[in-house]
C-alpha positions as CSV (number, residue, x, y, z in Angstrom):
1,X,-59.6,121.2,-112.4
2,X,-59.9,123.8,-115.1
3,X,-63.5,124.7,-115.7
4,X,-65.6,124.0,-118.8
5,X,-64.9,126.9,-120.7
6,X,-61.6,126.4,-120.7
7,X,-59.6,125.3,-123.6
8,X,-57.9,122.8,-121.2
9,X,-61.1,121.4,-119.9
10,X,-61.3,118.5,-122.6
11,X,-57.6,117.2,-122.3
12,X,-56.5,118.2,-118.5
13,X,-59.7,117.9,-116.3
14,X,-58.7,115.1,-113.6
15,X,-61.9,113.7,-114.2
16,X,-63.7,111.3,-117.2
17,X,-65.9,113.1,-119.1
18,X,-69.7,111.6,-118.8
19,X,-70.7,109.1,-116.4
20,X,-71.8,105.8,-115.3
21,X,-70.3,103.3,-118.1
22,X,-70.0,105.8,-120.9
23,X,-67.4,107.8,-119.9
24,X,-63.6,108.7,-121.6
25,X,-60.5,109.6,-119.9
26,X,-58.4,112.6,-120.0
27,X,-55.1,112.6,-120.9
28,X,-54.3,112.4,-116.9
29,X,-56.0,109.0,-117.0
30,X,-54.0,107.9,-120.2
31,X,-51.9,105.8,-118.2
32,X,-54.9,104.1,-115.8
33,X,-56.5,102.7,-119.3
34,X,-55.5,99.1,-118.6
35,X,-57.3,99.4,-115.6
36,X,-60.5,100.6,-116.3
37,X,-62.5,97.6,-116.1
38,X,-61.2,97.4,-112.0
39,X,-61.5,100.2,-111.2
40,X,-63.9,103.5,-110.4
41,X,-63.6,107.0,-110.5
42,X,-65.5,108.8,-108.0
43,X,-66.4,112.6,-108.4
44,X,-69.4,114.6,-106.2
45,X,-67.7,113.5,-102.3
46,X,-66.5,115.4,-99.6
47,X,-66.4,115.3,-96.2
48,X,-69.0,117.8,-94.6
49,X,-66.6,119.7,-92.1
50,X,-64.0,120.0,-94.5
51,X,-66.1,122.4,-97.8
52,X,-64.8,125.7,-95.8
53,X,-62.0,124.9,-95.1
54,X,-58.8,126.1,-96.8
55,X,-57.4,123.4,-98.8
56,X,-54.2,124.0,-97.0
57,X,-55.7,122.4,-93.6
58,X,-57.5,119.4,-94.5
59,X,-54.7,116.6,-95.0
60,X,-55.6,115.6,-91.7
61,X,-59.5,114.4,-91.8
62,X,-59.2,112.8,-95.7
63,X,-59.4,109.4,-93.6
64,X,-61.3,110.6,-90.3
65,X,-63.8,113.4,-91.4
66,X,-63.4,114.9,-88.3
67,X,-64.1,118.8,-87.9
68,X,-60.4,119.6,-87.7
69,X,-61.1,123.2,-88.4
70,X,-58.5,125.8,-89.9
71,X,-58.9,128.1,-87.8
72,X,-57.9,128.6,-84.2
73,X,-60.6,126.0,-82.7
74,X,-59.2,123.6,-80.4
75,X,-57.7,120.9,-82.6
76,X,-59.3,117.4,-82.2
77,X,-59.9,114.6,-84.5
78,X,-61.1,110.9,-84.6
79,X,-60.1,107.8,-86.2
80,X,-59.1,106.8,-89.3
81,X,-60.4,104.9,-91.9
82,X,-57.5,102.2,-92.2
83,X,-57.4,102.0,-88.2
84,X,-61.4,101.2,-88.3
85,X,-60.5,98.4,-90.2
86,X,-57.6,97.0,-88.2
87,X,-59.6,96.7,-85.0
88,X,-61.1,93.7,-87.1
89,X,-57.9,91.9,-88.3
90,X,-55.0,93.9,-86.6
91,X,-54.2,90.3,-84.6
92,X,-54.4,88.2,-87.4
93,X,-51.0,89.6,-89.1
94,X,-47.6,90.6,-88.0
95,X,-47.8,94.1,-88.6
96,X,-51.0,95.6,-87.8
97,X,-51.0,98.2,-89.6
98,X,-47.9,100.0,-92.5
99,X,-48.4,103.7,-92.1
100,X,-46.3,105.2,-94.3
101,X,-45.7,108.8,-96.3
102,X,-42.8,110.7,-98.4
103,X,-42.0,113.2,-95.8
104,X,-42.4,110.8,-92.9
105,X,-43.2,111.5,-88.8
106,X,-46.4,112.7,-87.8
107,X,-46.4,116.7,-89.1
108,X,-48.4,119.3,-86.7
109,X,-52.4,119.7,-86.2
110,X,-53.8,120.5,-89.9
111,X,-50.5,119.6,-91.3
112,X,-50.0,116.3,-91.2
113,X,-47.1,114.0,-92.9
114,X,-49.8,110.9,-92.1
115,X,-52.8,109.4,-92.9
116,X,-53.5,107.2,-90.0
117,X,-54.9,108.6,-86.7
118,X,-55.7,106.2,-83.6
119,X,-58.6,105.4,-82.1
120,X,-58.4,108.9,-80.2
121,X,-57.4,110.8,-83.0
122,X,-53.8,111.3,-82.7
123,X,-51.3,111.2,-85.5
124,X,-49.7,107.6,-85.9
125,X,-46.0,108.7,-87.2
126,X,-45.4,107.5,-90.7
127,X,-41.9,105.7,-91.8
128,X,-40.5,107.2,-95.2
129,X,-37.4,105.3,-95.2
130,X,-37.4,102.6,-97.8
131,X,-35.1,100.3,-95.7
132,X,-36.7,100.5,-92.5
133,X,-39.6,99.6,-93.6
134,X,-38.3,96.5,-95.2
135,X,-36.7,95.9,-92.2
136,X,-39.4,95.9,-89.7
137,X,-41.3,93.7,-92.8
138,X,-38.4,91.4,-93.4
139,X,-35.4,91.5,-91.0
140,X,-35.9,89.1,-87.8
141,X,-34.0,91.3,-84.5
142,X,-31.3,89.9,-83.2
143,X,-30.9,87.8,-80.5
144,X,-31.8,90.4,-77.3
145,X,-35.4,91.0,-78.6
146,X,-37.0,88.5,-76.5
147,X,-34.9,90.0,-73.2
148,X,-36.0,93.4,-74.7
149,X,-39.6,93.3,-74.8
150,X,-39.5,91.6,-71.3
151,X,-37.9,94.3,-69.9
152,X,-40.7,96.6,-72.0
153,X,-43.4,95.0,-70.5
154,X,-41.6,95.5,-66.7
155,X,-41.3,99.1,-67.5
156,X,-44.9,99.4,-68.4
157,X,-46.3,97.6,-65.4
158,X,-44.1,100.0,-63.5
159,X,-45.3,103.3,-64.8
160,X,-48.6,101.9,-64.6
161,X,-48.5,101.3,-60.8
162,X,-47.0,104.7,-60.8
163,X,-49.5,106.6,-62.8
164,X,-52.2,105.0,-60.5
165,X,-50.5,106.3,-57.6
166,X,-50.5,109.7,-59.0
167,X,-54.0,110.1,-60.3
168,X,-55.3,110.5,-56.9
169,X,-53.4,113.9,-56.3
170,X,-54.1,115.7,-59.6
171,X,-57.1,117.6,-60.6
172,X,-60.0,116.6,-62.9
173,X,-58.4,118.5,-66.0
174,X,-55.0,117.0,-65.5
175,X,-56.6,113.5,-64.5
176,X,-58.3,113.8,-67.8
177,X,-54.7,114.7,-69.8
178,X,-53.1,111.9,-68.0
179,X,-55.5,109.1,-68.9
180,X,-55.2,110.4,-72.2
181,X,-51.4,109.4,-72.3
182,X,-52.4,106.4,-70.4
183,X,-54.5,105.3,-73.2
184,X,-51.0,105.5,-75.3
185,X,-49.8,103.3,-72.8
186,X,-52.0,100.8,-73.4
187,X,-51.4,100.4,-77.0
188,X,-48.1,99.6,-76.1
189,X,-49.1,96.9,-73.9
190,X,-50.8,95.7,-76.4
191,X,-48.1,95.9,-79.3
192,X,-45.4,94.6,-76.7
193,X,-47.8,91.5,-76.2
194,X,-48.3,90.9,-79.5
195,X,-44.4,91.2,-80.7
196,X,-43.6,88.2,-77.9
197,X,-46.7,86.2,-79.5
198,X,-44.8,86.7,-83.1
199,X,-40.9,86.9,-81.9
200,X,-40.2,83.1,-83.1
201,X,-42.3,83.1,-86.0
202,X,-40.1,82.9,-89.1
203,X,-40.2,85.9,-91.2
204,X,-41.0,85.6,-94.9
205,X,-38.3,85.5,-97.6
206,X,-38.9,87.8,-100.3
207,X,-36.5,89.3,-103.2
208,X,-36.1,92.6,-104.0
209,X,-32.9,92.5,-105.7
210,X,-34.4,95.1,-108.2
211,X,-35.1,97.5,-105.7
212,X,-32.5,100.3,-104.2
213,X,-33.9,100.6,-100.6
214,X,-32.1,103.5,-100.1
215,X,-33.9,105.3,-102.9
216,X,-34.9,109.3,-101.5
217,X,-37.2,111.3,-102.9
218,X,-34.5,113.1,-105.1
219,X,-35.4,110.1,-107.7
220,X,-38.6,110.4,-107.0
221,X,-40.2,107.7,-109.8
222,X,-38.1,105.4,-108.0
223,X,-38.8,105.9,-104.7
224,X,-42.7,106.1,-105.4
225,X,-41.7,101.9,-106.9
226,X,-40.0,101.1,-104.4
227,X,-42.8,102.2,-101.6
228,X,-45.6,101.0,-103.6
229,X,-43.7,97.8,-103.9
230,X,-43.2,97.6,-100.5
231,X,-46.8,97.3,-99.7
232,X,-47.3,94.7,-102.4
233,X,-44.7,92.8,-100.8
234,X,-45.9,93.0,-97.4
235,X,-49.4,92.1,-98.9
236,X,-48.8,89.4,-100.7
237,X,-46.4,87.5,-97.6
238,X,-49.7,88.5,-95.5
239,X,-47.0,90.5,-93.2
240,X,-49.8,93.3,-92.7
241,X,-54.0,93.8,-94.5
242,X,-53.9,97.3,-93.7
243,X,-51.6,100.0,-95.4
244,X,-52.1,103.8,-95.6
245,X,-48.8,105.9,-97.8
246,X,-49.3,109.7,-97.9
247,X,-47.7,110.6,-101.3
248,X,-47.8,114.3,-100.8
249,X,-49.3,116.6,-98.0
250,X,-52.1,118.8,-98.7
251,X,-50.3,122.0,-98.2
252,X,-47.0,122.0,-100.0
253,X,-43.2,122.1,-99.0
254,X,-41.4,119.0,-97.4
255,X,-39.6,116.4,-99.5
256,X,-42.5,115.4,-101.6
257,X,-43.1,118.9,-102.7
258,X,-40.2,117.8,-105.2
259,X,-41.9,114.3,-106.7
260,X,-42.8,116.7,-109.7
261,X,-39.2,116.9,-110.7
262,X,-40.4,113.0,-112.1
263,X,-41.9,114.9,-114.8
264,X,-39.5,117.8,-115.5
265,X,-40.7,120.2,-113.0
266,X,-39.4,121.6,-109.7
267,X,-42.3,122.0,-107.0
268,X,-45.6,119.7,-107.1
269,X,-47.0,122.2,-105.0
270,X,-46.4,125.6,-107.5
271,X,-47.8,123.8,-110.7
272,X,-51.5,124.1,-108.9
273,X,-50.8,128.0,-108.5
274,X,-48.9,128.1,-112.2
275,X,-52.5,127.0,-113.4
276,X,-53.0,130.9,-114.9
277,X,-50.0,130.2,-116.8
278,X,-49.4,129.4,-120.4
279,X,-49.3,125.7,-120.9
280,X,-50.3,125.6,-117.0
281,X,-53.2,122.9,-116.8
282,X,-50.9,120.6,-119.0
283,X,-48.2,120.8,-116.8
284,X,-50.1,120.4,-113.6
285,X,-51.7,117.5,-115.7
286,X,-48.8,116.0,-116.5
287,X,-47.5,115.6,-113.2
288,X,-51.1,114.2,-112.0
289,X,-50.3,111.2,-115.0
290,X,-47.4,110.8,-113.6
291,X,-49.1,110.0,-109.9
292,X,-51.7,108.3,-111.7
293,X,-48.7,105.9,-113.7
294,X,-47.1,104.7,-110.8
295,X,-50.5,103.9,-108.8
296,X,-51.3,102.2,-112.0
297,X,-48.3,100.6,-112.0
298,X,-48.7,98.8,-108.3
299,X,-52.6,98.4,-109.1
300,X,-51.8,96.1,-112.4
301,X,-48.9,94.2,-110.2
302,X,-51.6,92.9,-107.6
303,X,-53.8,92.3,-110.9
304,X,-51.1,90.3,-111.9
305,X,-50.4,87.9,-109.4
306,X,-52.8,85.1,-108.2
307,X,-53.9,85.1,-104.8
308,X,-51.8,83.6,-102.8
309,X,-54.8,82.3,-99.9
310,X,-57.4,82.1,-102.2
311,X,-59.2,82.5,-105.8
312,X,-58.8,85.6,-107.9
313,X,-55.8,87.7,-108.2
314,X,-54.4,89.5,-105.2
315,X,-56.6,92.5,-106.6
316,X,-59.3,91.1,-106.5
317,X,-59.3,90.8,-103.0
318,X,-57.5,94.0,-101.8
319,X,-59.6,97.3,-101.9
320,X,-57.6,100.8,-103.1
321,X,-58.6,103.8,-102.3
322,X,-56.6,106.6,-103.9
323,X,-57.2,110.4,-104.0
324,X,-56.5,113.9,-102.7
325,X,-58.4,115.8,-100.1
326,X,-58.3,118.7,-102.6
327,X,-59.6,119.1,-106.0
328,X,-58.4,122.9,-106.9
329,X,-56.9,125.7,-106.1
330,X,-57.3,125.5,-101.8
331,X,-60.6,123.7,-102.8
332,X,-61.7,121.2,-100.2
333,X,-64.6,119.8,-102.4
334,X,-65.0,117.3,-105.0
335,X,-62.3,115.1,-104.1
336,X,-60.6,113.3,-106.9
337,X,-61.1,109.6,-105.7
338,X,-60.4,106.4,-107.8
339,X,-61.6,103.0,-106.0
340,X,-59.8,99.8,-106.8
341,X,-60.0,96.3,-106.5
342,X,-62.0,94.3,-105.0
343,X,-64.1,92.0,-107.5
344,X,-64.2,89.0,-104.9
345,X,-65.8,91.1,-102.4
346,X,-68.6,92.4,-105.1
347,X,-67.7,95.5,-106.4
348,X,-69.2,96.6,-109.6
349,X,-66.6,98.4,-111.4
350,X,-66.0,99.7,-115.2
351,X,-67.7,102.8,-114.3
352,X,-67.6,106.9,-113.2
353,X,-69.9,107.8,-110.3
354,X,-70.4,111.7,-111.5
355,X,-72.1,112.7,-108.5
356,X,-70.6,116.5,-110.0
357,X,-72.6,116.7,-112.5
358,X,-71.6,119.2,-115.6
359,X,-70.1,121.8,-112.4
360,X,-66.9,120.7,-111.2
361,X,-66.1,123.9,-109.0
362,X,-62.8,124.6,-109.6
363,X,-60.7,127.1,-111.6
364,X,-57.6,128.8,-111.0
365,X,-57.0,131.8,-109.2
366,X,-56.5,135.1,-110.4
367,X,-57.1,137.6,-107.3
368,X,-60.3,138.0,-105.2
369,X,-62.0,135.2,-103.3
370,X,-60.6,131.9,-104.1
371,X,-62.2,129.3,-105.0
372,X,-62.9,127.6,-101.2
373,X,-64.4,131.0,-100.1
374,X,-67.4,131.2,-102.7
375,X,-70.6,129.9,-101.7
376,X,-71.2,126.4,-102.2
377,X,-73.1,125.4,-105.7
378,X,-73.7,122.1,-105.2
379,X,-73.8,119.7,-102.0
380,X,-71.3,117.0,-102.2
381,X,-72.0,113.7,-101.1
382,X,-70.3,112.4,-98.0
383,X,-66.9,110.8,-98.7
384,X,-67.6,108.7,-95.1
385,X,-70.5,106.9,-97.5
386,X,-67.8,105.6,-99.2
387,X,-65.9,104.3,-96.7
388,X,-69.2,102.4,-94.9
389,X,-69.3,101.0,-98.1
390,X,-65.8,100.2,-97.9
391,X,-65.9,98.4,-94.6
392,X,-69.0,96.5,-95.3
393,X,-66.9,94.6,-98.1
394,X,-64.2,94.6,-95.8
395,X,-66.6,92.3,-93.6
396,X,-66.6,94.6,-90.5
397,X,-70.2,94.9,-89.8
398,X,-71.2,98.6,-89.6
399,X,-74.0,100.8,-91.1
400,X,-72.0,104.0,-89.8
401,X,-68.9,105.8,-90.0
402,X,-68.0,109.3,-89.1
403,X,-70.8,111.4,-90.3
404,X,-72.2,108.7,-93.2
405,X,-75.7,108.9,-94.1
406,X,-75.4,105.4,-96.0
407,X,-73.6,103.7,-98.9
408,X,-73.1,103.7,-102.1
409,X,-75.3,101.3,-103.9
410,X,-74.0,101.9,-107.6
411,X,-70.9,100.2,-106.4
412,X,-72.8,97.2,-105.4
């Protein structure tokens, strides 16, 4: 975000200027126009642990606000946002959950290629392969799958009998590690259970002659369609209600590190340090439209088709939270955040929450401290507010998450 006295504040800042109903866009909102009246744009949240920390390590708490640290502190974090949710309606569907990102796997502690983390806090592996994902949606298995997860469910009982067995002879510390991977056990038990309750359930039909699944992320417009589409789709056959897609990690490099070649440009991840630069807000501006567009453009396709189950359009009843866990140079405050959907659960949108206020914190860098080391000006919200809110709509009845102190009543 370049700051107020910068000639690029008016056109380039990733925020609306003003606040609550009277606000404008910036040119990186040109393209989010139609959507104004469904949508929100959040400014002012952060999560708590995460204001000190280089903007490099924070990828993996955007959905668990835990105190990952970036540092050498022993790595641990908590749940996730969208795997909250699916303890509520995880049985109900298919798939429980679609984790997916650009670069795909899991990543490594503070550099994650995922948004999702399990109810212990470790990385749920993300698919980045357009095919695969439509095959797990769309393809039945062939004929062995029922022999297949029979055998699964042998092999589990049999390591579990094992494990038992073993537990006896090891210390505390390595009783504790092993009922940690006992835990990952479990959830296997459970997913193999599941999969036989579903295995002769017809799968939906669904075309996507118009999409090349093979698309990488060397065409990167296309391949951010065809992902986005591939969570309409599973949406709208009611395959999965939960769906997380990492566009880009937090600290550079990997496949998505090139999406800005959309746009013209080489690396995403240089146009935030090339801010300095002539012309340097407008090109990192540019390639924030271009995110912006194609979130846009999967936002007005659920606007545009009616609910399949029910009243409304399938936007009005789906909730999408979009945003970065950084808002400037290695800044971990202030998160950019745009809330969509959702008029059927009573969202009031049509609106910017400026919780920032006139100081959005931000800047390029030109030498010294950057911007994450100087003091902080102004207390964020938490983001964790948000996501009680979030869950409330959802219908899971809570009052907490992470480390919320409440909701967000302007969005009610």
């Amino acid at each position: 975000m370049p700051l107020p006295e910068d000639p690029a504040y008016r056109d380039w800042m990733w925020f609306p200027h003003g606040s609550g109903k009277e606000f404008t866009f910036t040119k990186c909102f040109e393209t989010l126009a139609p959507l104004r009246d469904q949508m929100t744009v959040l400014s002012g949240f952060s999560h708590p642990h995460g204001r000190v920390v280089h903007g490099h390590n924070n990828a993996d708490q955007f959905l668990t606000a835990a105190a990952t640290g970036g540092g050498d502190s022993e790595y641990r974090n908590s749940i996730s946002l969208d795997q909250e949710y699916l303890k509520h309606v995880g049985g109900e569907t298919r798939i429980g959950s679609l984790v997916m990102s650009t670069d795909g796997g899991s990543g490594t502690a503070r550099g994650a290629h995922t948004l999702s983390f399990d109810r212990n806090g470790r990385a749920i592996p993300a698919e980045h392969r357009p095919k695969r994902i439509f095959d797990m949606l769309f393809v039945k298995s062939d004929g062995n799958a029922a022999k297949q997860l029979a055998f699964s469910k042998s092999a589990l009982d049999q390591l579990m009998a094992d494990a038992t067995a073993l537990r006896r002879t090891l210390s505390k510390q390595d009783q504790q590690r092993l009922d940690e991977y006992l835990e990952s056990v479990r959830e296997t038990e459970i997913k193999v259970e599941k999969a036989k309750r579903w295995i002769n359930t017809p799968l939906p039909t669904v075309n996507v002659d118009h999409l090349n699944l093979n698309v990488t992320p060397n065409d990167p417009r296309l391949y951010l369609q065809a992902m986005f589409e591939l969570i309409y789709l599973a949406f709208k056959t009611d395959s999965t209600r939960v769906a997380t897609y990492q566009i880009g990690r937090e600290n550079g490099v990997g496949q998505s590190d090139y999406l800005a070649k959309a746009v013209g440009f080489n690396l995403s991840h240089a146009l935030s340090h090339d801010t300095k630069k002539t012309d340097g807000w407008k090109n990192f501006g540019i390639y924030c439209r271009f995110l912006n567009e194609e979130f846009g453009r999967f936002a007005q396709k659920l606007r545009d088709t009616p609910e399949p189950a029910g009243e409304g359009t399938m936007l009005d009843n789906t909730l999408l939270l979009y945003g970065s866990a950084s808002s400037a140079f290695h800044l971990s405050r202030n998160y950019p955040l745009v809330l969509a959907g959702g008029s059927n659960m009573g969202l009031k949108h049509g609106q910017y929450i400026n919780h920032a206020g006139s100081n959005p914190q931000g800047g390029h860098w030109s030498g010294g401290q950057e911007p994450w080391q100087k003091e902080i000006a102004r207390e964020d919200l938490p983001l964790s507010n948000l996501f009680v809110t979030m869950l409330q709509r959802l219908g899971v009845e809570t009052n907490q998450f992470a480390d919320s102190t409440g909701t967000i009543d302007e969005l009610l």
